[in-house]
Structure formats: structure tokens, C-alpha cells
C-alpha positions in Angstrom: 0.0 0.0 0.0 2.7 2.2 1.3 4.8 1.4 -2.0 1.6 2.4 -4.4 1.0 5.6 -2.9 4.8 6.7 -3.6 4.4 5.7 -6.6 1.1 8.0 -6.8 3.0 10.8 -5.4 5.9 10.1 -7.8 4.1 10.5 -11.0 1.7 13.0 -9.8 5.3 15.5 -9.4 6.3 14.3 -13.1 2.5 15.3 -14.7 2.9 18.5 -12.6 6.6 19.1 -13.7 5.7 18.2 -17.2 2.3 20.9 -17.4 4.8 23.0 -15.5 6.8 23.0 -18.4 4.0 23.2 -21.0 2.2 26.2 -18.9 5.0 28.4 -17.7 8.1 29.6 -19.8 10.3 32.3 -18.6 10.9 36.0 -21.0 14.6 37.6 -20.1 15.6 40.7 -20.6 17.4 40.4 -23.5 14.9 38.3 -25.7 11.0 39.5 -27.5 8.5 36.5 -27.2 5.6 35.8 -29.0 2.5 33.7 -27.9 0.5 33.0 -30.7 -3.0 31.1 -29.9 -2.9 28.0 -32.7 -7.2 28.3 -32.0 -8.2 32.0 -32.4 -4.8 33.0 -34.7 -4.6 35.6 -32.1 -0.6 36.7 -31.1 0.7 38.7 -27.7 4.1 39.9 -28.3 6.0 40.1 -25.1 9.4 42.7 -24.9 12.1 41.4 -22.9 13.7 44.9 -21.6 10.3 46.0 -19.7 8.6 42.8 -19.4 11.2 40.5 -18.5 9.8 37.5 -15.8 7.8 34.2 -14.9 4.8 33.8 -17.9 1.9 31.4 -18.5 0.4 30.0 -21.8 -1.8 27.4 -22.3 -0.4 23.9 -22.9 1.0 23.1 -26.5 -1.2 22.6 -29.1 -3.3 25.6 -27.9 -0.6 27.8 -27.6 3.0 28.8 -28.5 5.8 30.4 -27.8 8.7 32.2 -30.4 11.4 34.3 -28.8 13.9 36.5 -30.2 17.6 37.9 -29.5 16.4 41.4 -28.6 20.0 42.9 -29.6 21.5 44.8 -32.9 21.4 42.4 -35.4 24.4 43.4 -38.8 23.7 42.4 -42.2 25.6 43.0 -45.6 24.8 43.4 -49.1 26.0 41.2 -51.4 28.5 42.6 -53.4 27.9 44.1 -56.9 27.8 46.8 -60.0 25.7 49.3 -60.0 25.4 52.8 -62.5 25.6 56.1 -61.3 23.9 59.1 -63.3 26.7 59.7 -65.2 26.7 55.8 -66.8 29.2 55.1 -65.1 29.7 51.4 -62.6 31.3 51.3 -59.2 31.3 48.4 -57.1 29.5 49.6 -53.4 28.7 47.2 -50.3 26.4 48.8 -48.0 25.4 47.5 -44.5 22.8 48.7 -41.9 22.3 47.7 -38.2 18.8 46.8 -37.4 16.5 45.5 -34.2 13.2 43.7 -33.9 10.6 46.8 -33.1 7.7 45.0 -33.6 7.8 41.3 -32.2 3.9 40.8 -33.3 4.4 42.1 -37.0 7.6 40.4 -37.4 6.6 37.1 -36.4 3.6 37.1 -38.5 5.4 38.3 -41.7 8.5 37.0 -41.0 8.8 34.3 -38.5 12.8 33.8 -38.6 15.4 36.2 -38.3 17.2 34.7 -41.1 14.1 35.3 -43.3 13.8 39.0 -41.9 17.9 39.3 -42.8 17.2 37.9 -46.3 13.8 40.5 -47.1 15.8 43.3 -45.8 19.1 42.4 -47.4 17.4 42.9 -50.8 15.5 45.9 -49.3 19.0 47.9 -49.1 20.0 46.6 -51.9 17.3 47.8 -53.8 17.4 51.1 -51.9 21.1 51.4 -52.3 21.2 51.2 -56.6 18.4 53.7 -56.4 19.9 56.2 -54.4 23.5 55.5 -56.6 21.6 56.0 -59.8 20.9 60.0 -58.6 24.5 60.7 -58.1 27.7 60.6 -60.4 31.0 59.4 -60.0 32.6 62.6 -58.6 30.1 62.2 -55.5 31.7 59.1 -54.7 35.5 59.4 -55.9 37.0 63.2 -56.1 39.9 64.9 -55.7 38.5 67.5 -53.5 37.6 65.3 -50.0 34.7 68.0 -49.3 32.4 66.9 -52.4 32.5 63.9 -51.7 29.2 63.2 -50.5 29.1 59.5 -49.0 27.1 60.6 -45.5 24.6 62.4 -47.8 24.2 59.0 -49.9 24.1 57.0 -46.3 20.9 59.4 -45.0 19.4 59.1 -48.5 19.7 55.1 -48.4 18.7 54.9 -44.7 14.9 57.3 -44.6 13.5 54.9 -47.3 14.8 51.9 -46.1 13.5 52.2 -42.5 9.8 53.8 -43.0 9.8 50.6 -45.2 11.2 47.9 -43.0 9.2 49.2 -39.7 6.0 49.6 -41.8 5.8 46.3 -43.6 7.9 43.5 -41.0 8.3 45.9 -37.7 11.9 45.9 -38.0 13.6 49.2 -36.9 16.8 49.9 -39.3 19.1 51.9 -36.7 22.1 52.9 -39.4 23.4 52.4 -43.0 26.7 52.6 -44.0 29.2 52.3 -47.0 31.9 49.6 -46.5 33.5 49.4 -49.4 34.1 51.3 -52.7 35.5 50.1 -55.9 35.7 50.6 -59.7 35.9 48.6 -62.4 39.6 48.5 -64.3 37.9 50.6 -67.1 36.5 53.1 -65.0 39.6 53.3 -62.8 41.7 54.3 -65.6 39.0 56.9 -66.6 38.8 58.5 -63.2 42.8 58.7 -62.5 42.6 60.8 -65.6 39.4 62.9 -64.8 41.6 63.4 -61.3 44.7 64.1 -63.4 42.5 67.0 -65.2 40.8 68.4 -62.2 44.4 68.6 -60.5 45.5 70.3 -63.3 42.8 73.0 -63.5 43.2 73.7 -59.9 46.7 74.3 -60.4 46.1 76.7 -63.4 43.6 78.0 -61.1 45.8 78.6 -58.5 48.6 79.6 -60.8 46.5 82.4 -62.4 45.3 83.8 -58.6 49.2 83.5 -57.9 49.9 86.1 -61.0 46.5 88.4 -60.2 47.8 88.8 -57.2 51.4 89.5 -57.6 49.7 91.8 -60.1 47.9 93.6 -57.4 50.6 94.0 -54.6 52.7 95.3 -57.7 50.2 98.0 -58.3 49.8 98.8 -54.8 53.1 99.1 -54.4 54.1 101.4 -57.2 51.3 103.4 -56.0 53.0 103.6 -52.7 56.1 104.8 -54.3 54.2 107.4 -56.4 52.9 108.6 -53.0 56.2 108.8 -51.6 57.5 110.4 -54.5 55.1 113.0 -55.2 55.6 113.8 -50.7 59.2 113.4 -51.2 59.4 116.6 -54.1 56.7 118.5 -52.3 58.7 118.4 -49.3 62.0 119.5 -51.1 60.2 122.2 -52.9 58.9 122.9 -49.5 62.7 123.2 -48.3 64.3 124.6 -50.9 61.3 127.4 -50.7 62.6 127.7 -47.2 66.2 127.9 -48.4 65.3 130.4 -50.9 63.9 133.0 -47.9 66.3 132.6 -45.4 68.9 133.2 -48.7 67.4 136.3 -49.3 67.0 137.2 -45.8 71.0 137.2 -45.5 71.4 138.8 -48.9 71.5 142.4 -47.4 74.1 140.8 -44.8 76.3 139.5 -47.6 75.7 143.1 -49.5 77.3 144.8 -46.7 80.8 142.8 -46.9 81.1 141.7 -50.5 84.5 140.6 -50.4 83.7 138.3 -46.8 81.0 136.9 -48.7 83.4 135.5 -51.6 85.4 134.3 -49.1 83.2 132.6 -47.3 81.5 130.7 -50.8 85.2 130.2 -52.0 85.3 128.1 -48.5 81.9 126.8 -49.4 83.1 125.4 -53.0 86.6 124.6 -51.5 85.0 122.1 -49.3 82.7 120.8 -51.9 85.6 120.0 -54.3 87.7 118.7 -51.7 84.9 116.5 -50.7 85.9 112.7 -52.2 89.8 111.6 -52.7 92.0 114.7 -54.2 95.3 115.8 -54.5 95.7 119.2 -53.7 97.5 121.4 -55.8 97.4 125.1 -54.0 97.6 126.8 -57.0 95.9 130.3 -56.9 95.4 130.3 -60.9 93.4 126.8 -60.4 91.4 127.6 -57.0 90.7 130.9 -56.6 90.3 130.3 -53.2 93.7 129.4 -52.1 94.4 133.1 -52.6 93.1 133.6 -49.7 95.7 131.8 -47.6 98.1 133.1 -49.4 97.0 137.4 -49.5 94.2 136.7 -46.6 90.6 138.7 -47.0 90.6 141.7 -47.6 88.8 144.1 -44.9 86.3 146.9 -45.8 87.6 150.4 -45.3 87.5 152.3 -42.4 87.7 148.9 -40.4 89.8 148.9 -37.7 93.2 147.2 -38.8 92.5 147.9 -42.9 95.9 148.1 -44.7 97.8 147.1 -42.2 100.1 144.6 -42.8 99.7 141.7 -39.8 103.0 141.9 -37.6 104.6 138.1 -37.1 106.3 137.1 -34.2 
């Protein structure tokens, strides 16, 4: 008796461990789960970061249970040519970063990750030889860094692509990038040229502001100098206006002791002509004004000492 009624007790904890197990599941914070009703087709999507805990379902077939990762999930294009506006191909691999924002929409449209990877793989695919096909080469590939206008073509790949992916499988695309960028051997060959060219015309370019503006200090300087010319004479007239006063101010001085006044000029000129390297020949006939040295000036008269010879010691 005693041995049937552990055996009861026995099996009744396995039939209540196994509905335990068909009842109750556990939702952690890092997982989405979806209990879908297999009766009424009805769905309860359950998000692990604010709903995290102990849940209850009814026993399988009535009801079941689908988690998901509830992390970033990174896909990549698959690699291949596409045309820009210009007809011409590159090679560009796009990826995009993306997260479950729907559990409910997902599962319904969707059901796998790897089938929600796949549906938005060709998504950016699609999106990405759309938004190419608006741009040309130079966009992508220049010599001058700042045209180049890869974010521009990210933002452009990435509105589309996520109104489309949250609106049709409740997938939130979080960021697209370009990862690679190639060209074709044709095209490479075509675009070191077109670089060759533009590198050329900005040199020329440069060249050419270079010259204008050598042109332009040039003009500004001989203006300078014209300036300073044109102050410099009216400055000497100025002086020599000057000298030209004072000169006749001493005129009646001078008129008053002619003979002084020679002397004093024939000391001005003597000086002068003396001025750089000479040999000097005191020759009266020659320098009038060595005859001074030699007769001395002559006095006016009436003046105390006229024509009276000096007495040497």
C-alpha cells in the first residue's frame, strides 16, 4: 500500500513538472517572445527589456511560444555593380544595423530572423542602386575630399529603407553605412585621368590667382612709391622754398661785406671740391680760393686794422 501511494505521489510531481513546463516559460531581458494562440490565430508579443519575468500559456497545441535575441542584429549586401547618373559602374557594399521593433508584425510576416535578414538584405540593396543611380562618379570618388558626399548618400539610403522595413515586418533599421568602394579596371583608368584633369585646373587655377595677385601688390606698391614720390618733391620744394627765404633774408648781410662773402662761398666750394679723394694742388690760378691763404681777406675800409700789414712774431 505504502509502495503504491509513492508511486502516486511520484508520477503526480512528473504530470505536474511536465504541465509546469508546457504552462510556464520564462521572457529575459534580453529576448522578445511571441505567444500565438494556434485556436483564435490571435498573437501577444512580449518585450524582454520592460517585461522581463515568470509567464503562463496554455499547454501546446493551444498555444506557442517564439522568442527573439532582442539585440542589434548586422547584415551586408552582397557585393555588386551598380550605375551612377553619369553611366558610369562602381562596385559599393552597404550594410545597416537593425533590431526587432515589432515582435507581433515580425513574427507574422516574417517568423525567422534569417528570413527577416534575407527580405531586408534585398530591401538595401534595392534602396542602395536607387539612391546611386541619382549621383555621379565625382560624388563618390574626387579629388577634393569635401564633395564627396558619402554621408549624404548614407541618409538618403537609410529614410526609405526604414519607413519601409518598420511599416511592412516591424523591424527598426538603426544605421546604414558604405563599407567598401570600388571601380571597375575601365572606370579606374578613366577617373585617374578625370583626377589628373581636375588637379591640373586647380593648379592653373591657383597659378592664375598667384599672378593676379602678384599683379595687385605690384600696383599697390608702385602706387605707394608714387605717393612717396610725389611727398618726397613737395617736401623738397617745400625746403628749398625755405632755403630760398632765409637766402634772401642774408642777402643784405652778404651786400654789406662783399668781399667776406666771396670768401666765405670760395670756402663753401673749397669744401665741396675737396669733398671725395683729391690731391691738392694750391695753386691760386686753379682755386681761386687758395688766394686767400696766401693774400688773406681783404677788410672793408674804415675797419679797424685795414691796410695794415699783420706783424709776425
Amino acid at each position: 500500500m505504502a509502495k503504491r501511494v509513492t508511486l502516486i505521489v511520484i508520477g503526480s510531481v512528473i504530470v505536474i513538472g511536465l504541465l509546469s513546463c508546457t504552462v510556464a516559460y520564462t521572457v529575459d531581458y534580453t529576448e522578445h517572445a511571441v505567444v500565438t494562440n494556434n485556436i483564435s490565430g490571435t498573437s501577444k508579443p512580449i518585450k524582454g527589456p520592460t517585461d522581463a519575468g515568470l509567464k503562463f500559456k496554455w499547454p501546446w497545441p493551444i498555444e506557442q511560444v517564439t522568442t527573439y535575441k532582442a539585440t542589434l542584429y548586422t547584415l551586408e549586401d552582397a557585393i555588386a555593380e551598380v550605375e551612377t547618373s553619369d553611366h558610369q559602374k562602381i562596385i559599393v557594399t552597404t550594410y545597416c544595423l537593425w533590431r526587432m521593433d515589432d515582435p507581433n508584425k515580425f513574427n507574422k510576416t516574417k517568423e525567422t530572423i534569417e528570413a527577416g535578414q534575407e527580405a531586408l538584405r534585398n530591401l538595401l540593396a534595392a534602396r542602395k542602386s536607387a539612391v546611386v543611380g541619382n549621383h555621379v562618379l565625382a560624388d563618390f570618388v574626387n579629388s577634393n575630399p569635401r564633395d564627396m558626399l558619402i554621408p549624404q548618400i548614407e541618409r538618403e539610403i537609410l529614410g526609405p529603407l526604414k519607413a519601409q522595413a518598420r511599416s511592412d515586418w516591424g523591424i527598426e533599421v538603426v544605421s546604414v553605412g558604405v563599407k567598401t568602394f570600388g571601380l571597375p579596371e575601365g572606370v579606374t583608368k578613366q577617373v585617374i585621368e578625370t583626377m589628373k584633369e581636375e588637379r591640373q585646373q586647380e593648379a592653373e587655377r591657383l597659378r592664375s590667382q598667384g599672378d593676379a595677385t602678384a599683379q595687385a601688390i605690384e600696383e599697390r606698391a608702385k602706387e605707394a612709391s608714387a605717393k612717396i614720390i610725389a611727398f618726397a618733391e613737395r617736401k623738397a620744394n617745400s625746403i628749398e622754398s625755405e632755403g630760398a627765404l632765409a637766402a634772401a633774408r642774408l642777402y643784405p648781410e652778404f651786400s654789406r661785406n662783399e668781399a667776406f662773402s666771396m670768401f666765405l662761398r670760395s670756402l663753401k666750394s673749397l669744401e665741396e671740391e675737396l669733398s671725395g679723394q683729391a690731391v691738392i694742388v694750391l695753386d691760386p690760378s686753379v682755386l681761386p680760393a687758395v688766394r686767400y691763404f696766401s693774400e688773406g681777406p681783404s677788410l672793408p675800409s674804415g675797419a679797424p686794422g685795414a691796410g695794415k700789414p699783420e706783424k709776425r712774431k
